[in-house]
C-alpha positions as a Python dict, from the first residue, in 0.01 Angstrom:
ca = {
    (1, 'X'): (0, 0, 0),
    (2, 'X'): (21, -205, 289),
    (3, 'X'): (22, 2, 632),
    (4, 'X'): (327, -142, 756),
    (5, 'X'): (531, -134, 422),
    (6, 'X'): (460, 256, 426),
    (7, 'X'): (537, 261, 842),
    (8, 'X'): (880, 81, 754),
    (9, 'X'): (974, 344, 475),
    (10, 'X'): (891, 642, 728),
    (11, 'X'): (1077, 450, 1000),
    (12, 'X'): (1427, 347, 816),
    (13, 'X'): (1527, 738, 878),
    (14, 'X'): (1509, 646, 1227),
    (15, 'X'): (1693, 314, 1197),
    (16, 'X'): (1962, 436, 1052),
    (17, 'X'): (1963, 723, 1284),
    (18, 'X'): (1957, 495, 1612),
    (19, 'X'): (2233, 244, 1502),
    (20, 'X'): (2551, 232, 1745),
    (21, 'X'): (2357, 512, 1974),
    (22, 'X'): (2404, 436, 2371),
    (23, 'X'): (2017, 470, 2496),
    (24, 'X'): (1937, 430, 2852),
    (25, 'X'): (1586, 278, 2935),
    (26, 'X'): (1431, 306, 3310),
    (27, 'X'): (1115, 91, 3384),
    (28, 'X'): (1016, 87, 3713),
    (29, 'X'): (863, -194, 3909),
    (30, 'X'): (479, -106, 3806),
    (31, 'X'): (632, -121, 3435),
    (32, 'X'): (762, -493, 3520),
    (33, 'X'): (425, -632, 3696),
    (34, 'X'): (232, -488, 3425),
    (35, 'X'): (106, -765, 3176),
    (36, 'X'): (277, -536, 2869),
    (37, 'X'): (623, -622, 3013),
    (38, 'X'): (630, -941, 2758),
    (39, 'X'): (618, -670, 2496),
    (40, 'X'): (819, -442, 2615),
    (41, 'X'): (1095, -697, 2619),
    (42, 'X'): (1043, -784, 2257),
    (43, 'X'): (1086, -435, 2166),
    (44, 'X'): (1382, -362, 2369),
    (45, 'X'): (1547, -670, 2200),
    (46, 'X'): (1463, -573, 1878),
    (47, 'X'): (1624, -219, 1938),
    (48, 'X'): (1901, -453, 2022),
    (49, 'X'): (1936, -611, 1661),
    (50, 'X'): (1870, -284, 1524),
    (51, 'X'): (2254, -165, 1709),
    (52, 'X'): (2114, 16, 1975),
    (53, 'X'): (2379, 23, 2304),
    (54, 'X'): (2081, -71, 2544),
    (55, 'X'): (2118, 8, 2937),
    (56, 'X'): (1770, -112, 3128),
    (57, 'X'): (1755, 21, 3433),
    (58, 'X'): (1451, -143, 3624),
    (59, 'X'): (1239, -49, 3985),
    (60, 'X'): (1136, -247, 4248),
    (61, 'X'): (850, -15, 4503),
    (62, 'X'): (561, -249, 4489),
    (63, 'X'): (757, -560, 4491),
    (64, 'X'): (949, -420, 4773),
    (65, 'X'): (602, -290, 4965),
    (66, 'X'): (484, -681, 4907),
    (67, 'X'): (753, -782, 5144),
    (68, 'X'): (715, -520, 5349),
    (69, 'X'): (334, -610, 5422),
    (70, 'X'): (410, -995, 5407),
    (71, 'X'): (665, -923, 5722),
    (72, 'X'): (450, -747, 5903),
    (73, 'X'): (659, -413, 5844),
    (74, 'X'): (522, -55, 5791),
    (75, 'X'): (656, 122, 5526),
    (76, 'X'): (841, 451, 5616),
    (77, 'X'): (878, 798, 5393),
    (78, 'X'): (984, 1115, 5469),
    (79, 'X'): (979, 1411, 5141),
    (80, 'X'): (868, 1149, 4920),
    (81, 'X'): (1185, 896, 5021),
    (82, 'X'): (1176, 541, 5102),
    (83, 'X'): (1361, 499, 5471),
    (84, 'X'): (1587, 205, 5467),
    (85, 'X'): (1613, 46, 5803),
    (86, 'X'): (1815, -280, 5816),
    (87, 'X'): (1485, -508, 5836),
    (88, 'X'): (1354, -290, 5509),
    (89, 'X'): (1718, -305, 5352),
    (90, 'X'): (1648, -677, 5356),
    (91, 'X'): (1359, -660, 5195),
    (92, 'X'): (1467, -482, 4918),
    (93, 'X'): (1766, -710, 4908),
    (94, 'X'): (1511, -949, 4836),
    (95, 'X'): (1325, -762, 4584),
    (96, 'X'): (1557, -686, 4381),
    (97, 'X'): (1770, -983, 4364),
    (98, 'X'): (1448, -1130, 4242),
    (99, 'X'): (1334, -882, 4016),
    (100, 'X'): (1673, -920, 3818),
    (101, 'X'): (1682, -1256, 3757),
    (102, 'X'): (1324, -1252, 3650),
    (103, 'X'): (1434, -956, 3381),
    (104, 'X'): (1725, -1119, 3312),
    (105, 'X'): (1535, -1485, 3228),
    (106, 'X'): (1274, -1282, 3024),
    (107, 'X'): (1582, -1114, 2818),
    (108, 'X'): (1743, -1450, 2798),
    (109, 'X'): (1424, -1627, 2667),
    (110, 'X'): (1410, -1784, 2286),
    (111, 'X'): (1197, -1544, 2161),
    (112, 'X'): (999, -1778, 1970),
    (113, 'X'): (626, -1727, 1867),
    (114, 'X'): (749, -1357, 1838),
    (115, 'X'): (887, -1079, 1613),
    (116, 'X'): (1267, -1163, 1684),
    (117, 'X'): (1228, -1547, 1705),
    (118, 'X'): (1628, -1683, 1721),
    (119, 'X'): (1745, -1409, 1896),
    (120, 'X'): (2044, -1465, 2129),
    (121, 'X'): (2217, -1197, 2361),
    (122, 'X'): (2371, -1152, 2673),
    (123, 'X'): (2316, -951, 2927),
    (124, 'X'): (2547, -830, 3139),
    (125, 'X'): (2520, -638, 3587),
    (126, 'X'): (2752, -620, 3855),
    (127, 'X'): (2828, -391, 4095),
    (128, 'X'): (2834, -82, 3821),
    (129, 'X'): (2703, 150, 4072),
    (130, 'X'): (2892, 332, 4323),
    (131, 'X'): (2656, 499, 4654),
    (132, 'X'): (2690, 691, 4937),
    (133, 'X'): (2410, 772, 5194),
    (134, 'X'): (2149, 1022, 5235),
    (135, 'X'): (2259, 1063, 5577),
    (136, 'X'): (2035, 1242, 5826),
    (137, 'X'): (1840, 1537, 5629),
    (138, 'X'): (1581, 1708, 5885),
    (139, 'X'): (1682, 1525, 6175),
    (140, 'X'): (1533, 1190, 6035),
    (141, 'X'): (1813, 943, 5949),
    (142, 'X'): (1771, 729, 5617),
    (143, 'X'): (1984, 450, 5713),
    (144, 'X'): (2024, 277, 5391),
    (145, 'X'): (1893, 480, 5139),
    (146, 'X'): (2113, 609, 4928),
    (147, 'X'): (2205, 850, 4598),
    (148, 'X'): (2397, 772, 4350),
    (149, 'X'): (2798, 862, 4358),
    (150, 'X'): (2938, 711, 4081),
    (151, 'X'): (2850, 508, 3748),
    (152, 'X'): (3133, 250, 3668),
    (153, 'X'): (3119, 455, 3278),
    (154, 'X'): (3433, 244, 3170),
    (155, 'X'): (3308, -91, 3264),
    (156, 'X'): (2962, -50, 3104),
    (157, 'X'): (3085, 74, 2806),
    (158, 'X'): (3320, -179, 2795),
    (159, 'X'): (3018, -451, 2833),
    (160, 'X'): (2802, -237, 2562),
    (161, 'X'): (3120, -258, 2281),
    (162, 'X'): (3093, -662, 2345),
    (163, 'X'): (2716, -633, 2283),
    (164, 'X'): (2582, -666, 2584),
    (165, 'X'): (2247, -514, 2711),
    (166, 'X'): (2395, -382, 3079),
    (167, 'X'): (2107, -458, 3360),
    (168, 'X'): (2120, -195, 3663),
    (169, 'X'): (1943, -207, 3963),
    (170, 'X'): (1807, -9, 4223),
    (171, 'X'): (2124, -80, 4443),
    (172, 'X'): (2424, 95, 4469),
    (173, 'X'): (2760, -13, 4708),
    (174, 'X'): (3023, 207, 4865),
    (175, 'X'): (3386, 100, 4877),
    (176, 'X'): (3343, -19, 5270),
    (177, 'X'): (3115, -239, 5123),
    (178, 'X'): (2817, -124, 5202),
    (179, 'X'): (2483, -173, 5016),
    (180, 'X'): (2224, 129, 4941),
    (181, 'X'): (1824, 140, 4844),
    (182, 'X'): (1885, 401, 4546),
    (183, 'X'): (1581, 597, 4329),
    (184, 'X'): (1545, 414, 3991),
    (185, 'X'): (1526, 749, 3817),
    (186, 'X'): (1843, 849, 3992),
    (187, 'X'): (2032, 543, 3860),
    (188, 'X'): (1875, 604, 3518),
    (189, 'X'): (1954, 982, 3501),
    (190, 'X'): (2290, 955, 3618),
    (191, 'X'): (2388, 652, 3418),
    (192, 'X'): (2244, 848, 3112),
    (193, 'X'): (2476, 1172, 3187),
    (194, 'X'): (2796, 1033, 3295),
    (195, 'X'): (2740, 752, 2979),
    (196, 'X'): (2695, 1099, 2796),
    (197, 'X'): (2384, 892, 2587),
    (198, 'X'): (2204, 1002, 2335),
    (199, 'X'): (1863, 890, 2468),
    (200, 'X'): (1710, 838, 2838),
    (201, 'X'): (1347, 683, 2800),
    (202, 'X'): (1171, 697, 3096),
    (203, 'X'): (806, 438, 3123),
    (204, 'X'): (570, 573, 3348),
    (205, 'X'): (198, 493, 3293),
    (206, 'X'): (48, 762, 3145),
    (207, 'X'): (128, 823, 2768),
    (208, 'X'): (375, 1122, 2881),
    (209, 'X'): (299, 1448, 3023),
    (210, 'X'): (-73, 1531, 3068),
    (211, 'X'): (-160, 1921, 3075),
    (212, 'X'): (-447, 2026, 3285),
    (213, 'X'): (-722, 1930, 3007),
    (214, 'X'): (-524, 1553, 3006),
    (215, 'X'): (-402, 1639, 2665),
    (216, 'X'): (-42, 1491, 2559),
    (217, 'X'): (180, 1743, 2576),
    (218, 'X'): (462, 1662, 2300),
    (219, 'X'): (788, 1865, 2334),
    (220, 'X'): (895, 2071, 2635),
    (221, 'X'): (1230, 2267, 2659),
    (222, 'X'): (1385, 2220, 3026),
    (223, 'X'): (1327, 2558, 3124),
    (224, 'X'): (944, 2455, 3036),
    (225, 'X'): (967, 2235, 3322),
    (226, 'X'): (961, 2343, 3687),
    (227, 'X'): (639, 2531, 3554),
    (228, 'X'): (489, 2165, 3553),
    (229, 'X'): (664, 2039, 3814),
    (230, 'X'): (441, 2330, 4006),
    (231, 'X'): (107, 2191, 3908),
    (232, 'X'): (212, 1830, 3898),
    (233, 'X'): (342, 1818, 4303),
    (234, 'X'): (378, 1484, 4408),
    (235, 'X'): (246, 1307, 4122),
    (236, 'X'): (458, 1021, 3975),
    (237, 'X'): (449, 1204, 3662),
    (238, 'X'): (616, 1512, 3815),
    (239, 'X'): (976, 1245, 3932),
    (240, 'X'): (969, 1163, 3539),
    (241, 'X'): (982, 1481, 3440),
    (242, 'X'): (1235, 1649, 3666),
    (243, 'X'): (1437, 1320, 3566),
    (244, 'X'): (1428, 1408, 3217),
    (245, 'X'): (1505, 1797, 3264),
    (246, 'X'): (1754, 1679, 3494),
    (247, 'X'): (1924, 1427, 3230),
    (248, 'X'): (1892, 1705, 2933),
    (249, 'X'): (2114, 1987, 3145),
    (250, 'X'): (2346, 1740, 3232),
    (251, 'X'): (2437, 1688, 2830),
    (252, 'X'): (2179, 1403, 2734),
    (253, 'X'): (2049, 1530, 2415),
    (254, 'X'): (1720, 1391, 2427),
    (255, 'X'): (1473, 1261, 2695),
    (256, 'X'): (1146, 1065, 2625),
    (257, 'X'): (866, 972, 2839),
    (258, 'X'): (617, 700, 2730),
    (259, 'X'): (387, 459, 2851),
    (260, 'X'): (484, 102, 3029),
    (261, 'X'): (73, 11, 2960),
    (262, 'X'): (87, 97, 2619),
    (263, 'X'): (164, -166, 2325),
    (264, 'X'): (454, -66, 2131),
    (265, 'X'): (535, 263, 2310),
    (266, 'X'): (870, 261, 2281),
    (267, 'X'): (919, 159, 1880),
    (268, 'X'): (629, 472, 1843),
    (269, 'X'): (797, 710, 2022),
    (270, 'X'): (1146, 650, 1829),
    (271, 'X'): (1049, 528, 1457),
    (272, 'X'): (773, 821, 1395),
    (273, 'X'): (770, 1175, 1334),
    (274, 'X'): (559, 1257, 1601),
    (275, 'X'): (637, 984, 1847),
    (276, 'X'): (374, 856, 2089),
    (277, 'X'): (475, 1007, 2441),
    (278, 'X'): (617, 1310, 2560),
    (279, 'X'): (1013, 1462, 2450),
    (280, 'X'): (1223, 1705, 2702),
    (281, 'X'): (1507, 1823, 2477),
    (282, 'X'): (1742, 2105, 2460),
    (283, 'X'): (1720, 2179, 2078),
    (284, 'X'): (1364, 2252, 1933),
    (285, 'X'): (1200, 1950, 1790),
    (286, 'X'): (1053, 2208, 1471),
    (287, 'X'): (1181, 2524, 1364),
    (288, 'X'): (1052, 2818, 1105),
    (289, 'X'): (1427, 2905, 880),
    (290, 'X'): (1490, 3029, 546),
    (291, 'X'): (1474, 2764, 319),
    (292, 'X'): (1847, 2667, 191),
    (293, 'X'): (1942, 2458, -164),
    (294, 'X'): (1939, 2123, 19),
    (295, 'X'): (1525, 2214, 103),
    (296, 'X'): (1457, 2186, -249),
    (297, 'X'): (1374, 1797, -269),
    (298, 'X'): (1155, 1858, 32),
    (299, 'X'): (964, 2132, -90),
    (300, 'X'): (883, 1943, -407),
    (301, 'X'): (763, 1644, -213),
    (302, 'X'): (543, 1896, -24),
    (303, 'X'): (405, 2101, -279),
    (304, 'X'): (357, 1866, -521),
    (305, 'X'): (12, 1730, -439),
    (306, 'X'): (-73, 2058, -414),
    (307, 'X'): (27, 2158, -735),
    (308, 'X'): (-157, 1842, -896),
    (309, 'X'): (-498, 1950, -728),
    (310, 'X'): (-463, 2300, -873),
    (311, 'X'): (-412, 2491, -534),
    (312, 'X'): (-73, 2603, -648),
    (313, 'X'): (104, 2709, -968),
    (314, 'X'): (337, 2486, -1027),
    (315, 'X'): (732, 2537, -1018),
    (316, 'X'): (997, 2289, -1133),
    (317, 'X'): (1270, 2207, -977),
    (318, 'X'): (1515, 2472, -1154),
    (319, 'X'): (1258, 2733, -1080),
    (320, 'X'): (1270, 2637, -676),
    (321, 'X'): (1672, 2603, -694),
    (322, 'X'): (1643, 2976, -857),
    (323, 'X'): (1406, 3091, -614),
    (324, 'X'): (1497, 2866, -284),
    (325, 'X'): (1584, 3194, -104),
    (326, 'X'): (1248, 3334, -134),
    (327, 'X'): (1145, 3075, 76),
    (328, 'X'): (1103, 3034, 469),
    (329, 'X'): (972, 2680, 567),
    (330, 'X'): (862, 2482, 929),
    (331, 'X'): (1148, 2174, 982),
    (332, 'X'): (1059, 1871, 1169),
    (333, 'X'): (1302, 1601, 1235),
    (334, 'X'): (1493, 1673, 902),
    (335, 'X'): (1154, 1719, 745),
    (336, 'X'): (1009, 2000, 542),
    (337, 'X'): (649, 1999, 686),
    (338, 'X'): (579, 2368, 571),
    (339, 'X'): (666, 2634, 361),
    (340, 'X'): (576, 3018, 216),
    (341, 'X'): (750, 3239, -18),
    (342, 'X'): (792, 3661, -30),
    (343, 'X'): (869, 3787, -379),
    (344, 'X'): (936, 4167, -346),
    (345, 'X'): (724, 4328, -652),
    (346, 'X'): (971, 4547, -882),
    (347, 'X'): (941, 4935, -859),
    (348, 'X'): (707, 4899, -548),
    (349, 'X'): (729, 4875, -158),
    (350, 'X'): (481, 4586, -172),
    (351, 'X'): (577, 4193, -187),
    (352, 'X'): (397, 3931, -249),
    (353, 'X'): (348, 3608, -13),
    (354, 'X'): (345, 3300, -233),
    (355, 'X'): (321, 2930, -185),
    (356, 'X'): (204, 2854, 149),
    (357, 'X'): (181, 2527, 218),
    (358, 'X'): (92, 2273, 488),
    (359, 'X'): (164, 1949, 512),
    (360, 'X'): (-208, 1801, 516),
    (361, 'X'): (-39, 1569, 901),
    (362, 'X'): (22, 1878, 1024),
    (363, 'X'): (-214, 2092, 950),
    (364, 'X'): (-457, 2335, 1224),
    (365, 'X'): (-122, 2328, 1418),
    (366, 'X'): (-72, 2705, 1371),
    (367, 'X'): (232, 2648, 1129),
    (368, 'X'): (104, 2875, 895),
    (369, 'X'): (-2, 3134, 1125),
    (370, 'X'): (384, 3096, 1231),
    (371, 'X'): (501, 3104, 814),
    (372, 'X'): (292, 3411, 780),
    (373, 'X'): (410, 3608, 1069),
    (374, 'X'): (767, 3531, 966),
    (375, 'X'): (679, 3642, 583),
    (376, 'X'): (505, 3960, 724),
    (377, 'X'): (844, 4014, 951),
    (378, 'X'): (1096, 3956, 655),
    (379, 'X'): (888, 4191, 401),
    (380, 'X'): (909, 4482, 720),
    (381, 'X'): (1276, 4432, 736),
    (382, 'X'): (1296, 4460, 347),
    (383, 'X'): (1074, 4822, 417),
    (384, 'X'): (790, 4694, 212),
    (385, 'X'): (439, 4835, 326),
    (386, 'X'): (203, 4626, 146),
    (387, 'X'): (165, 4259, 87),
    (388, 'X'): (-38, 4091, -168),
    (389, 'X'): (-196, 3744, -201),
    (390, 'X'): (-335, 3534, -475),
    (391, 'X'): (-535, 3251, -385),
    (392, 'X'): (-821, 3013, -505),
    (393, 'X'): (-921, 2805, -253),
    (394, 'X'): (-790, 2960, 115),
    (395, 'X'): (-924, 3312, 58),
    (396, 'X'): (-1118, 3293, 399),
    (397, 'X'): (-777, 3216, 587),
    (398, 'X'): (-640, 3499, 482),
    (399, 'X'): (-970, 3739, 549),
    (400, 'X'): (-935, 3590, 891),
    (401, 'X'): (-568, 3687, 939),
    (402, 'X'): (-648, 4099, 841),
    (403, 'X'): (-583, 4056, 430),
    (404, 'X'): (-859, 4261, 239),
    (405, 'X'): (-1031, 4223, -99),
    (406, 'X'): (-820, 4397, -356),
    (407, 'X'): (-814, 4395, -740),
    (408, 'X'): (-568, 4368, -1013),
    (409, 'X'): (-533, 4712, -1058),
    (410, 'X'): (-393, 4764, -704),
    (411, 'X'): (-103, 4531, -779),
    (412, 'X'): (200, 4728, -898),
    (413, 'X'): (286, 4722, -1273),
    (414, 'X'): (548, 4460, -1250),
    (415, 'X'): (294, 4233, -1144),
    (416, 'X'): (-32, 4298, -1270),
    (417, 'X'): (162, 4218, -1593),
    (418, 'X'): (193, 3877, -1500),
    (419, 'X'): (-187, 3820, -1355),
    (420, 'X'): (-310, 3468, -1502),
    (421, 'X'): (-667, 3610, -1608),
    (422, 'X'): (-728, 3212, -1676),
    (423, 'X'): (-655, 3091, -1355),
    (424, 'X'): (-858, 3361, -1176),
    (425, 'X'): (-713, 3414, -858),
    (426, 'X'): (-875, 3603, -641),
    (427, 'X'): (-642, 3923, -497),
    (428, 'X'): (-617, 4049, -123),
    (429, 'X'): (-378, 4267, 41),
    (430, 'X'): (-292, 4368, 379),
    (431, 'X'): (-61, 4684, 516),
    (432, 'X'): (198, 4630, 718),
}
């Protein structure tokens, strides 16, 4: 089968799931210089067709430190914070007034030669963004920088039901009139919570969060955060990831952070399973529950395969609807990616733990270290004292995990009855 015919079937879950969802999309000024900005734009329009509400929130710092440098001006911070004098203020003026027509050309383009050749939309900025200024914080005055007061909620949605992808910019105005230098991942956060979105997607240029070994870290509660925000410090990748904590306690039920230098980042991160980047969300991504009648179609799809290579005796479909609350099973995004079963043995304070499976993706992920302990937990709470295993091919797994050789005449009547001398299974047991 074709890769992309099977990466379509895996993905329309997704589609469907996305369609009429407000999303709000931050890319800061790196993201835009970078040469994967043509793609980016391709996939952000395509998200478009597909009925995603689309806000794009873009940055300007290195187009705004060009001017600076060919002025002659020095660039001022102070805790990490751009300070806006009037001569800077026009330079991001400048800057940004560019940077949005560019965007806005780019979103306007035919897209001919590419995926969503014919394409038309609009897209729609204004003064959406109400500021007020930093003030003086340490005795050093910011002048014209600015945080963000209000988002104009009414007027975007209003732009987003007309099918409109809403362009903001680093620049926010007060009602005197005024005009303020404002954080990108201020504008993006705060648009996301007040717009109450379902996604904030945040491009940075690393793949997501990178743990101390530069390993992708995948899913991270917000109280997971100001652990990394710790090691992190300064680093770019530490302003990402306070945004996205940020955006998830303010209501915003999901927050993603992928890469801007990365080729199809964005579609990976939303169409898979496992996305491509890293996901701050309030609600955990995979969860170990008892199984429940709707698992059934899912557990068949699992342990199928299985079942057809021997590993496991096979159960039909009536058998699993009989049996579904046996069953405990690992959940990821609506799929069943693991499962076990504990059969309490008749006349006996022993169970039995039956049909573990792994999804082979998924696998040497500690899901069935997690299945196990949650069989072993349920058979204690049932006051069983013994559990029993009968396996073919994973008899060193268990060994590992404190199960010890036993026999069929240490099984309790009730099941030694029903031992399958063809099948040959080889017995262990463990105490609890």
């Amino acid at each position: 089968m074709p890769d992309y015919v099977n990466w379509l079937r895996h993905a329309s879950p997704y589609i469907n799931a996305h369609r009429e969802c407000t999303f709000v999309v931050m890319l800061p000024g790196d993201g835009v210089e970078h040469p994967n900005f043509g793609n980016i734009v391709h996939d952000l329009v395509l998200l478009h067709s597909l009925g995603v509400r689309l806000v794009l929130v873009h940055g300007s710092r290195p187009q705004i430190e060009t001017r600076l440098s060919s002025r002659g001006l020095t660039p001022h911070y102070h805790r990490g914070m751009r300070i806006t004098d009037a001569a800077t203020l026009e330079c991001v003026i400048d800057a940004v007034g560019q940077l949005r027509i560019a965007i806005e050309a780019r979103l306007s383009m035919d897209m001919a030669a590419s995926p969503m050749q014919g394409s038309r939309l609009r897209v729609a900025s204004g003064n959406l963004v109400t500021a007020r200024p930093i003030g003086v914080l340490e005795g050093v005055d910011y002048h014209h920088t600015g945080e963000v007061r209000r988002v104009d909620r009414k007027g975007i949605n209003r732009l987003l039901d007309e099918r409109s992808i809403v362009l903001l910019s680093p620049l926010g105005y007060s009602p005197t009139g005024e005009i303020f230098n404002l954080a990108c991942e201020d504008v993006a956060t705060r648009a996301a919570i007040e717009l109450e979105a379902d996604k904030l997607l945040l491009f940075g240029a690393e793949r997501g969060l990178l743990d101390e070994q530069g390993r992708l870290v995948r899913e991270l509660r917000p109280q997971q955060v100001p652990a990394h925000l710790t090691r992190l410090g300064s680093d770019y990748q530490g302003e990402l990831l306070d945004a996205a904590a940020e955006a998830c306690r303010g209501g915003v039920a999901r927050s993603h952070i992928v890469s801007y230098a990365e080729d199809g980042a964005l579609l990976t991160e939303l169409f898979t399973r496992n996305g491509g980047g890293t996901l701050v969300a309030q609600e955990q991504f995979e969860k170990v529950r008892e199984a429940e009648i709707e698992d059934v179609g899912g557990l068949l799809d699992l342990i199928s395969p299985l079942e057809e290579q021997g590993i496991l005796v096979r159960r039909s479909r009536e058998v699993l609807e009989r049996e579904i609350e046996q069953f405990s099973v690992v959940e990821r995004e609506g799929m069943i990616i693991a499962c076990a079963a504990l059969y309490p043995i008749a006349d006996s304070d022993a169970g039995e733990l039956a049909c573990l499976a792994v999804n082979p993706e998924y696998r040497h992920g500690g899901r069935g270290d997690e299945l196990l302990e949650r069989i072993e937990t349920r058979a204690r709470e049932m006051g069983l004292n013994t559990l029993f295993v009968l396996t073919t091919r994973t008899a060193h797994w268990f060994r590992e995990r404190g199960f010890v050789p036993s026999g069929v005449e240490r099984l309790p009547a009730a099941r030694a009855s029903l031992y399958n001398y063809q099948r040959n299974s080889k017995i262990f047991e463990k105490t609890l």
